[in-house]
C-alpha positions in Angstrom: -30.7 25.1 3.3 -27.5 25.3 4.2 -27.4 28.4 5.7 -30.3 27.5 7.7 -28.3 24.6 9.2 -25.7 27.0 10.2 -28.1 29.1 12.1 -29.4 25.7 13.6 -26.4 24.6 14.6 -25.2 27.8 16.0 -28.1 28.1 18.2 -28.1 23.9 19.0 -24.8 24.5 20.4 -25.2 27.2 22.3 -28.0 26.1 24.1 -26.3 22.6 24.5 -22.7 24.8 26.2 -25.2 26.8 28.2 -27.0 23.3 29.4 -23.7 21.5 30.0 -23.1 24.5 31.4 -25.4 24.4 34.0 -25.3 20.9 34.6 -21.4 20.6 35.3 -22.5 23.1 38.4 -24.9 21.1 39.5 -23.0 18.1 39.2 -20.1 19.5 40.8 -22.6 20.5 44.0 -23.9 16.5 44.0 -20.9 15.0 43.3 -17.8 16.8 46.2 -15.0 15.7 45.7 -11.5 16.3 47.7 -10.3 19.3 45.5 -13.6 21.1 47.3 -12.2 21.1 50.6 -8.5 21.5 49.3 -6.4 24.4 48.5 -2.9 24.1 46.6 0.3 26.4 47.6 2.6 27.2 44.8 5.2 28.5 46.3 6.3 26.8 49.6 9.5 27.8 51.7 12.1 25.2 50.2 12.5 24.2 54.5 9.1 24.5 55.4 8.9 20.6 56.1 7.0 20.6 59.4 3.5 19.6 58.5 2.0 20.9 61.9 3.4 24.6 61.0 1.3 24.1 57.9 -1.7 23.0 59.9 -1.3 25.8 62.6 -1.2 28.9 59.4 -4.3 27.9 57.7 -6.1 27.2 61.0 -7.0 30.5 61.2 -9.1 30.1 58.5 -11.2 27.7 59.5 -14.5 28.0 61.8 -15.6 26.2 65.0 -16.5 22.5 63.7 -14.1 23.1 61.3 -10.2 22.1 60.8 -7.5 21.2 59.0 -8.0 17.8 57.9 -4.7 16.4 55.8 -1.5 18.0 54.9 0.8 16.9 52.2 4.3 18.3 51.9 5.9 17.1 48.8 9.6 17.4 48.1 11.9 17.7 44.8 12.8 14.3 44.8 11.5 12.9 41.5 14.8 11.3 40.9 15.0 9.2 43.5 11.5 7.9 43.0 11.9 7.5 39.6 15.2 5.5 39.5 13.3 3.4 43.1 10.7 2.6 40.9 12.7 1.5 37.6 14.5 -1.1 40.9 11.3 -2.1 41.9 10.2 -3.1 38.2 13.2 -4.6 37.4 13.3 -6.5 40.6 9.4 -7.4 39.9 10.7 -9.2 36.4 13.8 -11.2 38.3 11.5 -12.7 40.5 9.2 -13.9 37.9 11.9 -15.9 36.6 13.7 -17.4 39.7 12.0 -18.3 43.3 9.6 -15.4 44.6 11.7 -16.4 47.9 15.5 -15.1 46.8 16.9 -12.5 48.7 18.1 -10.1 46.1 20.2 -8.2 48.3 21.9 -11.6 49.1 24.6 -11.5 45.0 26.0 -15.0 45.5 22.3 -16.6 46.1 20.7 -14.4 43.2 23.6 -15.7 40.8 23.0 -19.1 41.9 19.1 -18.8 41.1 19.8 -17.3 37.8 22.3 -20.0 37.3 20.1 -22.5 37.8 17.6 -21.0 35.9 19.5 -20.8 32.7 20.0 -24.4 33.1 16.8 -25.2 33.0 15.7 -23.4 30.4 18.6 -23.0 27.8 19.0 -19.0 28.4 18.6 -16.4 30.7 15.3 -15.1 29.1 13.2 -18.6 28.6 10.5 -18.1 25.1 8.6 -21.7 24.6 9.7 -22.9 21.4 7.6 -22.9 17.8 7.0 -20.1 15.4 5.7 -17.5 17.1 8.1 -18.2 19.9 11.2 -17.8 17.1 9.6 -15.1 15.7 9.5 -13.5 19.3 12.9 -14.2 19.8 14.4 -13.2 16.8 12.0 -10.0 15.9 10.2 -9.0 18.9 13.2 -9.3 22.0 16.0 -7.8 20.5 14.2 -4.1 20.1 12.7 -4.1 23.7 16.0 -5.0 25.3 17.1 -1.7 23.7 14.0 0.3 26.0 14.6 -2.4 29.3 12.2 -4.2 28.5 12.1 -8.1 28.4 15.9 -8.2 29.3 17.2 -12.1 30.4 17.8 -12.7 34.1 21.5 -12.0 34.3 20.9 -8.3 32.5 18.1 -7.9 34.5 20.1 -8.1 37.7 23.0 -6.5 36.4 20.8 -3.0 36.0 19.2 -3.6 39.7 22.7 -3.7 41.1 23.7 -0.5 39.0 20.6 1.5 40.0 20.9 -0.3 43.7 24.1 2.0 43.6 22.9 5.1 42.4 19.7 5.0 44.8 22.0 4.8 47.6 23.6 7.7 46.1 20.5 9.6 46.3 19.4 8.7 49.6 22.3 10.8 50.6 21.4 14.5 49.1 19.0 17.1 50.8 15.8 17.8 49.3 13.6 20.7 49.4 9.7 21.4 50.1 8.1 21.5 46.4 4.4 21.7 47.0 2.0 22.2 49.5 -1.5 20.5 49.6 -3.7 21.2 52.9 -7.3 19.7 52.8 -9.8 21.5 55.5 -12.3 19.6 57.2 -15.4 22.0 55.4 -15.6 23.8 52.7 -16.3 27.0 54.3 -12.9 26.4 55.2 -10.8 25.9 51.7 -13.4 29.4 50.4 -12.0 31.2 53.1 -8.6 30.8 52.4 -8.6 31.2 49.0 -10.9 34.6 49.0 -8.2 35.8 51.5 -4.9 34.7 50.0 -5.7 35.5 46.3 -3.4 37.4 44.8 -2.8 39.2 41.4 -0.2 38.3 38.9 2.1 41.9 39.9 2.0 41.2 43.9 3.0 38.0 43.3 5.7 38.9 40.8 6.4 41.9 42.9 5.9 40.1 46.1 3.9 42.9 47.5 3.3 41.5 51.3 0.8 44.4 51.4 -1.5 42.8 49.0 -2.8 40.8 51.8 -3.2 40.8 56.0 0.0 40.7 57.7 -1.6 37.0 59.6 -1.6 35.3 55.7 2.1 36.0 55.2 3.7 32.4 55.8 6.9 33.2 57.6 6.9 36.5 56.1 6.5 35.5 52.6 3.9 36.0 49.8 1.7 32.2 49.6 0.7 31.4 46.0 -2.6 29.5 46.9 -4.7 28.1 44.4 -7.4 25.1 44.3 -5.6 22.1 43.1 -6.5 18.9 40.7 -8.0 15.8 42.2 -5.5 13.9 44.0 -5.4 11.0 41.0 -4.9 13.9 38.4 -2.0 14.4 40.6 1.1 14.3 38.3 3.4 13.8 41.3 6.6 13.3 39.7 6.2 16.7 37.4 4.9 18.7 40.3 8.6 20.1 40.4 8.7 20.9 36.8 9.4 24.8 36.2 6.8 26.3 33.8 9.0 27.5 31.5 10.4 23.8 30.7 6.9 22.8 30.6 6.4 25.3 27.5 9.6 24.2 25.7 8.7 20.7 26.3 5.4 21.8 24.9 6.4 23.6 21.7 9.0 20.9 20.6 6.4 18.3 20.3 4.1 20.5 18.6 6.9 21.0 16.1 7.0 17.1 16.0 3.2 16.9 15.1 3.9 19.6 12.3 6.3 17.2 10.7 4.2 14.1 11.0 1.4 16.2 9.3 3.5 17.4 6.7 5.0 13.7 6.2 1.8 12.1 6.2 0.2 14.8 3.4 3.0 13.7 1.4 1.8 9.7 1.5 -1.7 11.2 0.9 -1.1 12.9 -2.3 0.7 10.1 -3.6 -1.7 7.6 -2.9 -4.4 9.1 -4.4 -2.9 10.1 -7.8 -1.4 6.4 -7.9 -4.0 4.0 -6.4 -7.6 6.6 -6.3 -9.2 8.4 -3.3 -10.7 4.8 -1.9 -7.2 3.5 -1.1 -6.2 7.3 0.3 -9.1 7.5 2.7 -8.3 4.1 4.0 -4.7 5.3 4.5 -6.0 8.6 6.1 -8.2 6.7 8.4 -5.2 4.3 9.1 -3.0 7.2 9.9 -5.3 8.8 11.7 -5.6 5.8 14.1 -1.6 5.4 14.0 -0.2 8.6 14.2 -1.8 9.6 17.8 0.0 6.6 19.7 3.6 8.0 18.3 2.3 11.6 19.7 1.3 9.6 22.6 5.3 8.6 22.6 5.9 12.3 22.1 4.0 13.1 25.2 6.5 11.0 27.4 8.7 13.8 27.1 6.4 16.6 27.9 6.1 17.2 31.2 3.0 18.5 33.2 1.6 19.4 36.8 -2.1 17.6 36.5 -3.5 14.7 34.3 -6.0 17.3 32.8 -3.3 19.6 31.2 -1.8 16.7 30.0 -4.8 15.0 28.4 -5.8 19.1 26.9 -2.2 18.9 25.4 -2.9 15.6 23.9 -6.4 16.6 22.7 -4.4 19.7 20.8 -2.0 17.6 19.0 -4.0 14.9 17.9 -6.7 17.1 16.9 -5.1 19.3 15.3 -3.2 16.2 13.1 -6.8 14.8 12.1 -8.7 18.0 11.0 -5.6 19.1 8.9 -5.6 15.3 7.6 -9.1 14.6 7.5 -10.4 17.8 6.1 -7.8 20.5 5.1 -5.3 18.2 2.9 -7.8 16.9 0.4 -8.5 20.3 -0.4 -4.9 22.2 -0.5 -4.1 18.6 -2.9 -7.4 18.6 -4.8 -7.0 21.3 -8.1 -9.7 24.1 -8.1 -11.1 22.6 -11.2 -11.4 18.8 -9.8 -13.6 20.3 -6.9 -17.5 19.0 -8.3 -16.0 16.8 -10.6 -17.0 12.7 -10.1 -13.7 11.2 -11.3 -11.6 9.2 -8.7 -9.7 11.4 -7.6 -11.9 14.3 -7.3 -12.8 16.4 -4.2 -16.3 14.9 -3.5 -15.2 11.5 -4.4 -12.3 11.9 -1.8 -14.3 13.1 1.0 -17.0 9.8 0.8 -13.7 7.6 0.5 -12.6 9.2 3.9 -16.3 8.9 5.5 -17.3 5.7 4.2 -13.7 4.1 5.7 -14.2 6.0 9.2 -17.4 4.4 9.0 -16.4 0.9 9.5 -12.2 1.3 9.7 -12.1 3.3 12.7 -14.5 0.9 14.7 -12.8 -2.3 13.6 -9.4 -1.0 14.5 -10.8 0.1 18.0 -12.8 -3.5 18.7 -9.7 -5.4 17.3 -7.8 -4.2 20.3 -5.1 -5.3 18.7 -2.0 -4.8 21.0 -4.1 -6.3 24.4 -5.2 -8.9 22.6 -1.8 -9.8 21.8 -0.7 -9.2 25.2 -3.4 -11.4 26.3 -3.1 -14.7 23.6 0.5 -14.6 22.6 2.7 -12.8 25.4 0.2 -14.1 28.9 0.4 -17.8 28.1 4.5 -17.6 27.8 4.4 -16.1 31.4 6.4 -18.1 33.5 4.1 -18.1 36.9 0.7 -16.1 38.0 1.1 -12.9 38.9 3.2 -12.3 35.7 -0.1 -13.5 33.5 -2.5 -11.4 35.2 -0.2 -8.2 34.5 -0.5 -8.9 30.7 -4.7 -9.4 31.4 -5.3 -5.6 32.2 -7.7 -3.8 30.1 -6.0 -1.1 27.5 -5.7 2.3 28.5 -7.6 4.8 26.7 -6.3 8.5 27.0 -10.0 11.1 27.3 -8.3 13.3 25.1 -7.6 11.1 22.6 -11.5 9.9 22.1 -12.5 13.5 22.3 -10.5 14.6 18.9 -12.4 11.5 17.4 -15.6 13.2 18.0 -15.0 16.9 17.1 -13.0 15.7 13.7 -16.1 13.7 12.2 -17.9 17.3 13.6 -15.2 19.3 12.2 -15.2 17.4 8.5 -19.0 17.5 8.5 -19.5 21.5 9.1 -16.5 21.9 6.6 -17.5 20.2 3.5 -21.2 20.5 4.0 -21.9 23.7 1.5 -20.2 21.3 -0.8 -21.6 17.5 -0.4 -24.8 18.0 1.8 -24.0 14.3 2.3 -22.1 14.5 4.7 -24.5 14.8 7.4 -25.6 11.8 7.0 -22.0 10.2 7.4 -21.4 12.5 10.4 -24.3 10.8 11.4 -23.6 7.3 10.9 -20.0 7.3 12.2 -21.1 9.5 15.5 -23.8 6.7 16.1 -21.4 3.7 15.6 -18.4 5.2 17.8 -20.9 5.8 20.8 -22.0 2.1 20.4 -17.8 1.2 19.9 -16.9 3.7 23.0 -19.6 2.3 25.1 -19.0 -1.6 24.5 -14.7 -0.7 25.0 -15.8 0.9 28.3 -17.4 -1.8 29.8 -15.4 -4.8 27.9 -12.4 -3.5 26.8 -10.4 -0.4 28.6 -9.2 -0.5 31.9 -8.5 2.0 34.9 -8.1 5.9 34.1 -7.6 8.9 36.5 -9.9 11.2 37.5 -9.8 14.3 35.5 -12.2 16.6 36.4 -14.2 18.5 33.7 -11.3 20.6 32.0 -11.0 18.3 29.2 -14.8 18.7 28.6 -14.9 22.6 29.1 -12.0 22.9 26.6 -13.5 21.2 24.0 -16.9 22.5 24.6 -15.5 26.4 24.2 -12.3 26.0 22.0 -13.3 23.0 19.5 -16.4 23.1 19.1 -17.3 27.0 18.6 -13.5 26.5 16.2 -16.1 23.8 14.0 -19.1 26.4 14.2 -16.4 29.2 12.8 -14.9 26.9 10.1 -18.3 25.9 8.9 -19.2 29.7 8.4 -16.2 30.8 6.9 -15.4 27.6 4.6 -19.6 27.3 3.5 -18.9 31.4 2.1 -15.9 30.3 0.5 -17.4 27.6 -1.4 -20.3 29.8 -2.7 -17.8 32.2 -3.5 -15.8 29.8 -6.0 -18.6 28.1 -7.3 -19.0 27.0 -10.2 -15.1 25.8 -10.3 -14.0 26.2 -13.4 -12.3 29.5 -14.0 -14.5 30.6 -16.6 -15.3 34.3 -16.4 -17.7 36.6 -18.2 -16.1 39.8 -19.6 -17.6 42.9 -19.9 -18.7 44.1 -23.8 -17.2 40.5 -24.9 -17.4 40.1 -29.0 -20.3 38.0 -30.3 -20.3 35.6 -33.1 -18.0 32.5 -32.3 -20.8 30.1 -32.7 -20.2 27.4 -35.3 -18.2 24.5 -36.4 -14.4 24.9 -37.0 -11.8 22.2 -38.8 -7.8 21.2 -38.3 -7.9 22.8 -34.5 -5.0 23.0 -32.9 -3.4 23.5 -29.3 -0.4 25.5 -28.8 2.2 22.7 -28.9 0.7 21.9 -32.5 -0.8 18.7 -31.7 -4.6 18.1 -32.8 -8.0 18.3 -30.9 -8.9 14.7 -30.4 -6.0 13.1 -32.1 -5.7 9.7 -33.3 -9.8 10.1 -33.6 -12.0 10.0 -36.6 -13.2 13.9 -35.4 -9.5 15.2 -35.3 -9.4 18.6 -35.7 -13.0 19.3 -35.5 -14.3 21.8 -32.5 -17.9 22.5 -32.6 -18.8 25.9 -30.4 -22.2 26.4 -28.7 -21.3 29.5 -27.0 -20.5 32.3 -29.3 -19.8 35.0 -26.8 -16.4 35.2 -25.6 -15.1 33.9 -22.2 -11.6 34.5 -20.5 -9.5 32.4 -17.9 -10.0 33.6 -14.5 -9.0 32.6 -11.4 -11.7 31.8 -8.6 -9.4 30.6 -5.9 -8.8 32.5 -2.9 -5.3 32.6 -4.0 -6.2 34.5 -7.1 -8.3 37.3 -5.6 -7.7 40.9 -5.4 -7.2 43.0 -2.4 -8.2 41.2 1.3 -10.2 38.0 0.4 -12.5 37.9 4.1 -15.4 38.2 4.2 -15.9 36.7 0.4 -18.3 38.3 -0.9 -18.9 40.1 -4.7 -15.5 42.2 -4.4 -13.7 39.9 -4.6 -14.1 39.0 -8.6 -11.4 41.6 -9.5 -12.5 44.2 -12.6 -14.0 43.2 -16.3 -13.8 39.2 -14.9 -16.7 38.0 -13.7 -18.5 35.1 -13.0 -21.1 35.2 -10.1 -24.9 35.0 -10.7 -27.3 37.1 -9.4 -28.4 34.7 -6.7 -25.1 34.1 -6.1 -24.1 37.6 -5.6 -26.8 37.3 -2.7 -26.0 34.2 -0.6 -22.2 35.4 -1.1 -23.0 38.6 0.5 -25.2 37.2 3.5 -22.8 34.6 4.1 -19.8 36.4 3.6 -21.3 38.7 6.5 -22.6 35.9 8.7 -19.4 34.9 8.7 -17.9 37.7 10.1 -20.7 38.2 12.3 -20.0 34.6 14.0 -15.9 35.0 14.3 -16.4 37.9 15.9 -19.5 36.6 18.3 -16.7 34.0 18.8 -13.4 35.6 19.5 -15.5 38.5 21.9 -16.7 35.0 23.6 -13.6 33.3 23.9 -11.4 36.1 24.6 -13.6 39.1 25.9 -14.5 37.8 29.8 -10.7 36.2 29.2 -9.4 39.3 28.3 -11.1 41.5 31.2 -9.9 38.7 33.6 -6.2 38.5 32.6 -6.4 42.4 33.0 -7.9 42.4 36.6 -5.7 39.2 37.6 -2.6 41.5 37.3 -3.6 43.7 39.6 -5.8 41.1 41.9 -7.3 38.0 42.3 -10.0 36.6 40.6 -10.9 33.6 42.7 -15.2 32.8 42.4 -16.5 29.6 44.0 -18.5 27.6 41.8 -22.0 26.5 43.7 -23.5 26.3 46.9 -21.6 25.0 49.7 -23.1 20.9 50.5 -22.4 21.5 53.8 -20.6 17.9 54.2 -18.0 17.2 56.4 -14.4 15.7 54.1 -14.5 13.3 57.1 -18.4 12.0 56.8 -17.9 11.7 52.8 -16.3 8.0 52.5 -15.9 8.3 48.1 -13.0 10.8 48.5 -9.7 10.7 49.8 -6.6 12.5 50.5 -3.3 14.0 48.2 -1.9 10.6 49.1 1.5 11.0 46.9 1.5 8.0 45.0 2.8 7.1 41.3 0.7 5.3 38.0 2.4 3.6 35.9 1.1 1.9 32.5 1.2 -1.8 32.9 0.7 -1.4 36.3 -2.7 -2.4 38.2 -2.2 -0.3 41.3 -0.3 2.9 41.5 3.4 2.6 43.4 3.7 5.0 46.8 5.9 7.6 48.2 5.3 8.2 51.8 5.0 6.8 55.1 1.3 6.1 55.6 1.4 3.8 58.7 -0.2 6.7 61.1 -3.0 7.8 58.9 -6.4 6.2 57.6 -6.2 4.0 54.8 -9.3 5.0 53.1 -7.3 8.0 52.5 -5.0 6.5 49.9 -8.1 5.8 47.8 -7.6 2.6 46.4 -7.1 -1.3 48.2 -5.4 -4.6 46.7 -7.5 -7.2 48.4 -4.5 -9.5 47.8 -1.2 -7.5 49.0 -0.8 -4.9 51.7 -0.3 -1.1 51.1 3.7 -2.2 52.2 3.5 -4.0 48.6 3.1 -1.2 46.7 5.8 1.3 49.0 8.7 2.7 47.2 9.9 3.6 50.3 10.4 -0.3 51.5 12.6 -1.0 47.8 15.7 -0.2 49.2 14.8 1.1 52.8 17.0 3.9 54.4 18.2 4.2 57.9 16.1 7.1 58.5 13.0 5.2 58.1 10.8 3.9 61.1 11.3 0.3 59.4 12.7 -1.3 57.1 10.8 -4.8 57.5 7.3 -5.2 55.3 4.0 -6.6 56.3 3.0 -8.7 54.2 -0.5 -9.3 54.7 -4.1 -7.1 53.9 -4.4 -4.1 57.0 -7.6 -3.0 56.2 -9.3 -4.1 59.0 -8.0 -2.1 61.2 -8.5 1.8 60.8 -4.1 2.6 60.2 -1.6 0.3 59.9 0.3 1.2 63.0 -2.6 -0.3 64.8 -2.1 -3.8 63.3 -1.6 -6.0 66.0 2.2 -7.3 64.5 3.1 -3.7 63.7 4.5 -3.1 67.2 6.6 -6.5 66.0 7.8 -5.5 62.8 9.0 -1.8 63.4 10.9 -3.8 66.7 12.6 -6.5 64.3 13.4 -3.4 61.6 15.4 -2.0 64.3 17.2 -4.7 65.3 19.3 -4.5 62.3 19.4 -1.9 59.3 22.7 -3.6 58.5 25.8 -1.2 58.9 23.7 1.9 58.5 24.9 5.1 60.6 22.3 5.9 63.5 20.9 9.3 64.2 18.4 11.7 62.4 18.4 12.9 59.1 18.2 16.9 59.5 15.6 16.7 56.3 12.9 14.3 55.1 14.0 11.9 52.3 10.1 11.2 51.5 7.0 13.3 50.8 4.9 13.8 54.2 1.3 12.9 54.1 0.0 14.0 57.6 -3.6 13.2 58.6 -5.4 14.8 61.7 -8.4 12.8 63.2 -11.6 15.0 63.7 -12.5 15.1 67.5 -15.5 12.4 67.2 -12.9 10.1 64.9 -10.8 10.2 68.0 -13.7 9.9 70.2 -14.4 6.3 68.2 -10.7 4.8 67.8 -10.6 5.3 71.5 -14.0 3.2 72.1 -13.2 1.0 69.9 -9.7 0.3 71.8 -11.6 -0.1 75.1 -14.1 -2.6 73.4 -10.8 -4.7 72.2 -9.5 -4.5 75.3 -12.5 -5.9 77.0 -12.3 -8.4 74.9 -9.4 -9.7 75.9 
C-alpha cells in the first residue's frame, strides 16, 4: 500500500507541476504586468545620469508605435535615505506628542512644546496610569528605548537634531548611477532588447564588446541587461548591495538557523524524557511558530536586490528549521529499539503528539494574532491623538515564504513517517484542511498589505521542496522496511538448538536477579530454543555503502529479513534510486546544460505570446517609481521628484495626504531641489502635480527663501530620477484638456 502511494503521489505531483505549470504561462499572458514591458541594466556607467541618453540608446529598439515609456536612474545613496527616513519617523513620533503645528526646525519653540508637554503629563513620554500602564512602563519601555523605539519627547528630539546633522552631511557627497530601469511602451520592444543585448557569463566577465553589435555598446561599454522584479518587489535600498556581501550575509544567518536548530533539539530531548512526547510536540509546535520571527530578525541583516529572493531565503531557513524539528529530531533522539513501541516516549507516540498539537496549536496561535491584537487593545487606546491610533490598527504582515514552509513541512512529515504510521495521512489531512480555512479567514480579516512578488516563491517550492518531500518519502519508506522489525535480533546461520525450557536463579552480568524483589526472581522461561545474536539494524551499524537498502546490507552469518521482506527491500531500495536520480537529472540536467551555454552566451526565452497591449492603455500597472516600505508603515515613503510625471505611475494614492506627505526628499529639503515648500492637499485630480493650479505658487514661495543655502547647480543628482515620457495621443489629450480649461475660464 505504501508503495502504491508513492507511485501516486509521484505521478499526482507531476501532473499538478506540469498543470501549475501551464497555468502560471497562461496567467502571466492574462495578467501583464510592468516587468513585461521592462528591462533591468546591471551595470550602468557610475555618470550616466542623464535619463534622455538612456531613452535615446534603447530607442533603437523599439518599432513604429512603439517607445520608451519610463526611465529610472537610481543612485548609491541608501545612506542618505535611510538615515532621511529614521528623521522623518522620529519627527512623525514628536509631533504626536506636542502640536502637529511646531516648526521643528524652529529649537527654542520645539523645547518650549516639549516643555510644556512634560508639564502636562508628568514626563516626557506620557503612559495612562493603572497596571498595565506600570507594567508598560516598567517592563515594556525600557527595552524599546534601547532599539528607538518609544523614546520620550526630549530624546526624541535630541536624535532628530543629531541625524538633522549628519543628513546635511550627506547632502554634500557625490553619488553615482547604481541601476538602470527603462520601461518600453510594447512589449515587442523590452523582447527586442533583451534577445539583442544578452550576453554570456565569459563576455561579460571578459567584457567582450564583440559579443554584441557595435550600436548596443552604451558609451563603449558592455550593458548587463536583464528583465527586472515588479516595481513593489523592488528592494530599493539593497539595489547597491554587491553580490558577494549578499552571500556572506546569506551564509552567516544560515549558520544562525544551524544553532537555533541544534539549541532547540536540545529542549526537545529533554522534554520528552522528563515530561512525555505530548508536552514535546506542544513545545515543537511552539518553537516552530517562535523560532521563524527571530529568523525573521536574522533577515534584517541579510541583504537582497528583490522581495522574491528575500522571501526564497526566508522560505530556506524556516523550512529547513521545521523539517529537521518536526520530522528528523524525533528520530536521531528516539533509540532504534523504541521505534514501534507504544510507550510515551516512543517514536509513533511522538509523531501523533506533534500532529495532533499542529492540529489545533498552530491555528490558535495564528487566529490569536497575538502581537496586533495587543497593538490594537493595549498600545492604540494609550495613543495620544488620531493618526497615531490608526498606525497601531494595521493588519499584521505575513511573509509568503513563511506560510509556504507551513505547508511543505506537514507534506514533508507526512511522506516521511508514512511506511511507519500509515496515520499520518490522515493528520496531513486534517491540518492541511484547517490551515487553508486559518490562511483564508487571516487573508481577508487579519493580514494587511504585502508586495507583489511574482511567482518565484511558488516555482521554488514547486521544484525544490516538493520533489525534496517526494525523494525523502522514497528513500526514508526503504529505510524503514529495511530496519523492520527494530529490535536487533538476528538469526545466525547453523545456530545450536535446544534452549527451550525453564531455568532458576538467572542472573544479569552485574549479578543482580531477573525480576528482583518479585515472587518469580530468578526464574526465565524460554520459548525459543534456537539461538539468536545481537545485531545492529541501524543504518549506522551496516556494512559497506548503506544506499540503496536493500538485502546487502545485513552483513554475513546475521540476519534478520524475511522473505517478503527481502522483496519490498529490494524494489524499494531501487525505486529509490530510480526517483533521486529522475530528480537530480530534473533539477539539475536543463540547469546544468544552461549554466554551460550561459558562459559562453545568453539564454534569454520569452515566456508566452505577446498581448499586444500598450504599458500606456493598461491602467493596473505602474512604473519603477523608487519608493521605500517600511513595517508599521501604511504607505511606502519616496525618493524622487515626481512633480512632472503621472501619478498613476507611483502605483498607490492616500486619499487623505498628498504624494508631498510621503517625500523623503521634502524631510530636510536641499538647495538643489525645485522646492522646498509642500502641498499639502490630495493632487489626484489633475494628471501631474506640476499641473496643480497652486504649484506655480508653491515652487515661487520655495524660492524665495531656502534660508542661507549657496545658489547654483549641483554637478550631480542628490535623488534617484524617475523620468516619464507621454505617448503622442497622451500629449495629444493633456493639450485638449488645457484648451477645454481655458475655455472655461
Amino acid at each position: 500500500t505504501n508503495y502504491a502511494t508513492l507511485l501516486f503521489a509521484l505521478i499526482w505531483i507531476s501532473l499538478v507541476s506540469l498543470y501549475l505549470r501551464a497555468r502560471g504561462v497562461r496567467f502571466d499572458e492574462d495578467k501583464i504586468t510592468t516587468s513585461d514591458y521592462s528591462v533591468h541594466v546591471k551595470n550602468p556607467p557610475p555618470d550616466a545620469y542623464d535619463p534622455d541618453e538612456w531613452r535615446d540608446f534603447f530607442s533603437q529598439f523599439t518599432t513604429d508605435g512603439d517607445q520608451v515609456t519610463c526611465v529610472t536612474v537610481t543612485l548609491n545613496n541608501e545612506e542618505l535615505l535611510r538615515n532621511t527616513f529614521y528623521y522623518r519617523n522620529f519627527r512623525g513620533q514628536l509631533l504626536r506628542k506636542i502640536p502637529a503645528d511646531t516648526d521643528v526646525d524652529d529649537e527654542a519653540a520645539t523645547r518650549a512644546a516639549i516643555a510644556k508637554y512634560t508639564e502636562e503629563n508628568g514626563s516626557s513620554y506620557y503612559i495612562q496610569s493603572g497596571c498595565i500602564g506600570w507594567v508598560l512602563r516598567t517592563l515594556v519601555v525600557p527595552p524599546l528605548n534601547i532599539f528607538n523605539m518609544m523614546l520620550p519627547a526630549d530624546k526624541l528630539y535630541d536624535k532628530m537634531l543629531q541625524l538633522k546633522l549628519k543628513i546635511k552631511e550627506l547632502q554634500e557627497k557625490e553619488y553615482q548611477v547604481s541601476k538602470i530601469f527603462v520601461t518600453f511602451e510594447t512589449e515587442e520592444g523590452q523582447r527586442t532588447a533583451l534577445s539583442a543585448l544578452q550576453l554570456g557569463r565569459f563576455d561579460i566577465m571578459s567584457k567582450n564588446k564583440k559579443a554584441v553589435a557595435p550600436s548596443c555598446l552604451f558609451r563603449r561599454q558592455l550593458l548587463h541587461v536583464v528583465q527586472p522584479a515588479e516595481p513593489n518587489a523592488v528592494r530599493w535600498l539593497d539595489l547597491d548591495v554587491p553580490p558577494q556581501t549578499i552571500l556572506i550575509r546569506r551564509f552567516l544567518t544560515f549558520l544562525i538557523t544551524i544553532v537555533l536548530i541544534a539549541i532547540a533539539t536540545v529542549c526537545i530531548f529533554y522534554a520528552r524524557r522528563g515530561v512525555g512526547p505530548f508536552f514535546s510536540g506542544i513545545l515543537t509546535t511552539a518553537f516552530n511558530s517562535t523560532i521563524p520571527q527571530v529568523i525573521k530578525i536574522l533577515m534584517w541583516f541579510e541583504p537582497q536586490h528583490t522581495e522574491g529572493a528575500f522571501q526564497t531565503s526566508l522560505y530556506l531557513k524556516i523550512t529547513l528549521f521545521r523539517w529537521v524539528l518536526t520530522a528528523i529530531v524525533p528520530q536521531i533522539i528516539t533509540p532504534h529499539t523504541s521505534t514501534l513501541g507504544s510507550a510515551s516516549s516512543d517514536l509513533i507516540p511522538t509523531i501523533r503528539g506533534i500532529l495532533v498539537s499542529e492540529c489545533w496549536l498552530t491555528p490558535l496561535l495564528r487566529l490569536s494574532d497575538y502581537m496586533t491584537n495587543f497593538n490594537k487593545h493595549v498600545i492604540a487606546p494609550r495613543a495620544q491623538n488620531q493618526e497615531e491610533m490608526i498606525l497601531w490598527f494595521q493588519g499584521t504582515f505575513y511573509n509568503l515564504g513563511e506560510r509556504y514552509t507551513d505547508l511543505t513541512k506537514i507534506l514533508f512529515v507526512v511522506f516521511f513517517y508514512s511506511a511507519l504510521c500509515p496515520f499520518v495521512f490522515v493528520f496531513g489531512f486534517i491540518i492541511l484542511t484547517v490551515q487553508y480555512a486559518v490562511d483564508r479567514f487571516s487573508l481577508f480579516r487579519l493580514w494587511g498589505w504585502n508586495p507583489v512578488l511574482g511567482a518565484d516563491l511558488a516555482q521554488f517550492s514547486r521544484k525544490y521542496m516538493f520533489l525534496a518531500c517526494l525523494a525523502a518519502f522514497a528513500i526514508v519508506s526503504s529505510y524503514i522496511f529495511a530496519q523492520f522489525p527494530y529490535d536487533n535480533i538476528c538469526d545466525v546461520e547453523n545456530a545450536p538448538d535446544g534452549f527451550a525450557g525453564n531455568y532458576t536463579n538467572v542472573t544479569f552480568a552485574n549479578g543482580e536477579p531477573v525480576y528482583g524483589g518479585k515472587p518469580n526472581e530468578g526464574d526465565v522461561t524460554v520459548s525459543q530454543g534456537t539461538a539468536v545474536a545481537f545485531c545492529s539494524q541501524t543504518r549506522s551499524g551496516w556494512t559497506g555503502w548503506s544506499f540503496p537498502a536493500t538485502e546487502r546490507v545485513q552483513g554475513d552469518g546475521l540476519t534478520w529479513f524475511t522473505d517478503s521482506q527481502e522483496l519490498i527491500t529490494y524494489v524499494y531500495g531501487w525505486t529509490a534510486v530510480a526517483v533521486v536520480a529522475v530528480i537530480v537529472v530534473y533539477l539539475f540536467g536543463r540547469s546544468a546544460v544552461d549554466l554551460a551555454k550561459s558562459i559562453f552566451t545568453g539564454v534569454y526565452q520569452p515566456e508566452g505570446d505577446s498581448q499586444n497591449i500598450d504599458f500606456s492603455c493598461n491602467m493596473e500597472i505602474f512604473g519603477y517609481v523608487p519608493q521605500l516600505k517600511f513595517g508599521g508603515h501604511p504607505f511606502p515613503y519616496l525618493c524622487c521628484d515626481i512633480d512632472n510625471i503621472d501619478q498613476d505611475l507611483v502605483g498607490w494614492n492616500d486619499a487623505s495626504h498628498s504624494y508631498d506627505y510621503y517625500n523623503l526628499l521634502f524631510e530636510i529639503p536641499h538647495w538643489s531641489l525645485g522646492r522646498k515648500k509642500t502641498i499639502d492637499v490630495n493632487t489626484r485630480g489633475v494628471a501631474r502635480i506640476a499641473d496643480y493650479e497652486g504649484y506655480a505658487g508653491v515652487v515661487a514661495a520655495s524660492k524665495e527663501n531656502f534660508g542661507d543655502a549657496p545658489r547654483g547647480e549641483r554637478k550631480t543628482p542628490l535623488y534617484s530620477i524617475f523620468k516619464h515620457y507621454p505617448t503622442k495621443w497622451q500629449v495629444e489629450l493633456a493639450k485638449q484638456a488645457r484648451e477645454k480649461k481655458e475655455q472655461a475660464l
